[in-house]
DRENBAKE-578126 format. One record per residue (C-alpha): z negated, y, x negated. Coordinates in steps of 0.05 Angstrom, whole numbers, plus 5000, padded with zeros to 4 digits. Each point is the difference from the previous one (the first is absolute). Last residue first. Layout:
ZYX/...
REM end
This chain:
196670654822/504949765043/499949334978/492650055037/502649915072/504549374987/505950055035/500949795070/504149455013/505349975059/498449825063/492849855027/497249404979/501249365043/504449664949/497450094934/492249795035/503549295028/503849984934/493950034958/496049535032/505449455003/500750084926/492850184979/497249295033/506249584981/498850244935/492449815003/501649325027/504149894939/495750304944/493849585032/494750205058/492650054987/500650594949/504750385039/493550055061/494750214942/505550554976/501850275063/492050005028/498050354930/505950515018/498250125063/493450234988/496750175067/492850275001/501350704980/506950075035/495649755061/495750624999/504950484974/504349875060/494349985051/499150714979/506950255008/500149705074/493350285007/502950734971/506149935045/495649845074/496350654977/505250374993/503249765073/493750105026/501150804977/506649995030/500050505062/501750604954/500849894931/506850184982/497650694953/495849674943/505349414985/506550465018/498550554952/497949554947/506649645005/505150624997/494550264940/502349374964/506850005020/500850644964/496849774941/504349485001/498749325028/496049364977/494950204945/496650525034/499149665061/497249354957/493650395000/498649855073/500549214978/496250044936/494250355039/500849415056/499349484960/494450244950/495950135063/501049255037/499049674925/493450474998/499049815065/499249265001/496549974935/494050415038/495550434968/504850655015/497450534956/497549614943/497150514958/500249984917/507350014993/500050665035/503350344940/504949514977/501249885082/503550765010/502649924936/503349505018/502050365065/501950594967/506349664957/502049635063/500850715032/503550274940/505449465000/502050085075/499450794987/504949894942/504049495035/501350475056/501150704958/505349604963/503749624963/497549325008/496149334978/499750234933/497450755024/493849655037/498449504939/500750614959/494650345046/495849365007/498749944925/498350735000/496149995046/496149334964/500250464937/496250625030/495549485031/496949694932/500450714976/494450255046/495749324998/499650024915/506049884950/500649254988/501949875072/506950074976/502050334943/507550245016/502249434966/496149465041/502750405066/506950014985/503649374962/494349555016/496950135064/507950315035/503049364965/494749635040/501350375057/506749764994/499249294990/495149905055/503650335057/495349935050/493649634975/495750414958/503050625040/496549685060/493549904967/499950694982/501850225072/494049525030/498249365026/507149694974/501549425055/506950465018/501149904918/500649225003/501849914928/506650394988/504550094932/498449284972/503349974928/506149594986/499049274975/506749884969/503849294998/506550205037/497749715076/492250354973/503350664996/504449905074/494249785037/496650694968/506750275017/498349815077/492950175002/501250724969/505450025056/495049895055/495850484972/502950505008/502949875068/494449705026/494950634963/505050505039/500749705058/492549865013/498750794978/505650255042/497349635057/492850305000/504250704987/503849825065/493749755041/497950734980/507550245032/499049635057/492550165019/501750754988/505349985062/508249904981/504750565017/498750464936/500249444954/508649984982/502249784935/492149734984/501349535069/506749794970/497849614941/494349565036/503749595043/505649714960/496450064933/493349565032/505749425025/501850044923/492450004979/497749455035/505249354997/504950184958/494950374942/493149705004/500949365033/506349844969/496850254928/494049485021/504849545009/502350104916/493550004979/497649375026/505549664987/499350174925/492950045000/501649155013/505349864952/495550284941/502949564953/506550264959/498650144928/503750504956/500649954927/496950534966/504250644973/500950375073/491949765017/497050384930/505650585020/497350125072/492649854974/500550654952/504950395028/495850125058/503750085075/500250595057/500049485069/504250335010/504950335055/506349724986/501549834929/493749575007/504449195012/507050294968/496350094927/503450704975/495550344958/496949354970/505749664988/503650554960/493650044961/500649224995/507850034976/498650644946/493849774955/493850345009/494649814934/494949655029/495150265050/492850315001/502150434939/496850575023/505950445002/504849425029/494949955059/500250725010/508349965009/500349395036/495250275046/504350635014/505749595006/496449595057/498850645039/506650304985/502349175024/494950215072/504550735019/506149804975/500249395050/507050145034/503250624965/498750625051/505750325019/504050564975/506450235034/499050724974/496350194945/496250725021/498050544969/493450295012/499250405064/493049935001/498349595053/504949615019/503649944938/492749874970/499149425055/508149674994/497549934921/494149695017/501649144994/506450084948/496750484947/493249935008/501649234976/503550194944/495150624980/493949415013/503449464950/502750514954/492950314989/497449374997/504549844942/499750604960/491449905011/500349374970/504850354943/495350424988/494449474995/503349674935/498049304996/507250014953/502849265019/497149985069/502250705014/506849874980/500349275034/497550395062/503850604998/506549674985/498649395054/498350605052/507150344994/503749275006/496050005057/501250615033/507749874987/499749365030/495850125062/505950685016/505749524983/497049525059/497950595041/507750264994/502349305024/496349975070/495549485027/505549454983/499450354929/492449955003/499349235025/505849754946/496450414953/493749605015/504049335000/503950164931/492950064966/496449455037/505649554967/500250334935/493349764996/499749335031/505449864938/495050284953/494149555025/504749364994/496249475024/499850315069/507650025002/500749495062/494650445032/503850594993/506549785027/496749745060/496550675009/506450444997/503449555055/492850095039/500150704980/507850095022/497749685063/494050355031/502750744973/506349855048/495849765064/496650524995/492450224990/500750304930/504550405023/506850104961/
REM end
């Protein structure tokens, strides 16, 4: 069931009228969010609803045992089952492939394994330092299974998630509502769908398309990408505050980001905050000098490569991210480009070429190399015309916020205007996308 359907749109508004009758009874809600989010997984596929419930009937034992005991082998049990498990189902076609490992056949990867390990894995810490209460069954089963993140993120806290799930839930931000939910129309039906249509072919088949075409590809990938992305970040976060939750931001403007550590501050929030905390911060830091500093932030890049993929693309894709932080740790002191308007410009268009290694196989990675530096005869205005076109982009991306002009225009009009508003809006984008709907680019990962 997409999120995007007509389907998902009215079991969660039958769901949601249920839910708000019951929102004196905190235990009731409870059971309700409960049967919803297996609802979601089992429509998605039943073996990745028994798959979510054995995990987290696994992760509720190791947490309540490790909260109970404090004992730091049984932390490291639990992680230890967390990353095997997840090894297991997202690399096992890669070692088959590669190493002639044995192979289980027929195995696919369970919808959102990759961000509820992440979320177990906090669960697990949090339990050892005794930042939460004591886990009890229904809100660990909650947690690893909440319909709105099951998806693609945004990766969750105990903590907050469990301090809102036992609170009674309050229903008053009408207005980010709206404004989140059309700016997921924007993003996703409107922009990233027509993007999918266009885009996805050209890295099938780059040889008979000139250099300009395939770079104003990569520029296009990126917009895609962070529209699609983000797009459905904005929806559950409509989604989160419809049920009483305030879910954490996962994107804050990252093509405005004047450089690559900037951008990494704001693409993917949750994530490369797990990477900071659960990664970096244990592996020492910046407390160890300049030399170790940017062994770790490799490092951090290199798993963040391998998470996103198996393989040599994702690796070289992480690896190149990883050098260009440390690329700006150690030139912090010179300001290369002056210029606002460039840096933004720059930090575009590396994070665009980069996306090559993140968007085919390694073999359609060389395949699209080949055909950028060898199909350049007769189109060098054409390149140029692309890298304006990219750089006006940046430049009124930086001065634009959509959001705050959403939100100011949904606070003028009331509930019923604002309906009317979404309704009409949303049909006239449902109806002149392209057919059929896409599925969102990061559930594969």
């Amino acid at each position: 069931m997409n999120l995007f359907s007509i389907e998902f749109a009215v079991s969660f508004f039958i769901f949601w009228l249920f839910y708000y009758f019951f929102n004196s009874n905190i235990k009731a809600q409870k059971w309700l969010i409960l049967g919803f989010s297996y609802l979601f997984l089992g429509l998605a596929g039943l073996k990745f609803l028994i798959i979510n419930i054995i995990f987290s009937l696994i992760i509720y034992k190791f947490a309540k045992k490790i909260y109970d005991t404090n004992s730091s082998s049984s932390l490291f049990l639990g992680i230890v089952f967390v990353v095997l498990t997840l090894a297991f189902f997202k690399y096992n076609g890669f070692f088959e492939l590669n190493f002639g490992t044995i192979k289980f056949e027929n195995i696919a990867l369970p919808l959102g394994v990759s961000f509820y390990s992440f979320m177990s894995i906090i669960l697990l810490v949090d339990s050892y330092n005794q930042e939460i209460d004591k886990p009890n069954l229904l809100d660990t089963l909650l947690f690893l299974s909440f319909f709105a993140v099951i998806i693609s993120g945004p990766i969750l806290k105990p903590k907050p998630f469990f301090e809102k799930l036992n609170s009674k839930k309050e229903f008053s931000e009408e207005s980010k509502i709206f404004t989140l939910l059309t700016l997921a129309i924007i993003k996703k039906l409107l922009i990233a769908n027509h993007l999918f249509d266009i885009i996805n072919p050209i890295f099938q088949a780059p040889n008979s398309l000139a250099t300009s075409e395939l770079i104003a590809t990569l520029f296009g990938y990126s917009i895609m990408l962070y529209c699609d992305f983000s797009g459905y970040v904005d929806f559950v976060l409509a989604l989160g505050l419809m049920c009483g939750f305030n879910l954490p931001t996962n994107f804050n403007r990252p093509f405005a980001a004047l450089n690559l550590k900037e951008f990494w501050q704001n693409w993917h929030i949750s994530l490369m905050n797990f990477f900071k905390n659960y990664i970096y911060i244990p592996l020492g830091g910046s407390r160890g000098g300049t030399l170790l500093t940017q062994i770790n932030v490799l490092i951090v890049f290199f798993i963040s490569g391998i998470w996103h993929g198996a393989g040599i693309n994702f690796l070289i894709w992480g690896l190149m991210h990883g050098l260009g932080v440390i690329f700006l740790n150690l030139t912090k002191e010179l300001d290369l480009l002056v210029f606002d308007c460039l840096k933004r410009f720059f930090t575009f268009v590396f994070v665009s070429f980069i996306w090559i290694f993140f968007v085919t196989d390694f073999i359609g990675m060389l395949r699209f190399l080949k055909a950028i530096s060898t199909n350049l005869e007769g189109d060098r205005l054409n390149i140029i015309a692309v890298f304006a076109i990219a750089f006006l982009f940046t430049f009124i991306y930086s001065k634009i916020n959509l959001k705050s002009l959403l939100f100011t225009f949904f606070q003028k009009i009331n509930l019923f205007f604002s309906t009317i508003f979404l309704a009409i809006f949303g049909l006239i984008v449902y109806f002149l996308m392209p057919s059929g709907m896409p599925n969102f680019i990061y559930q594969g990962f």
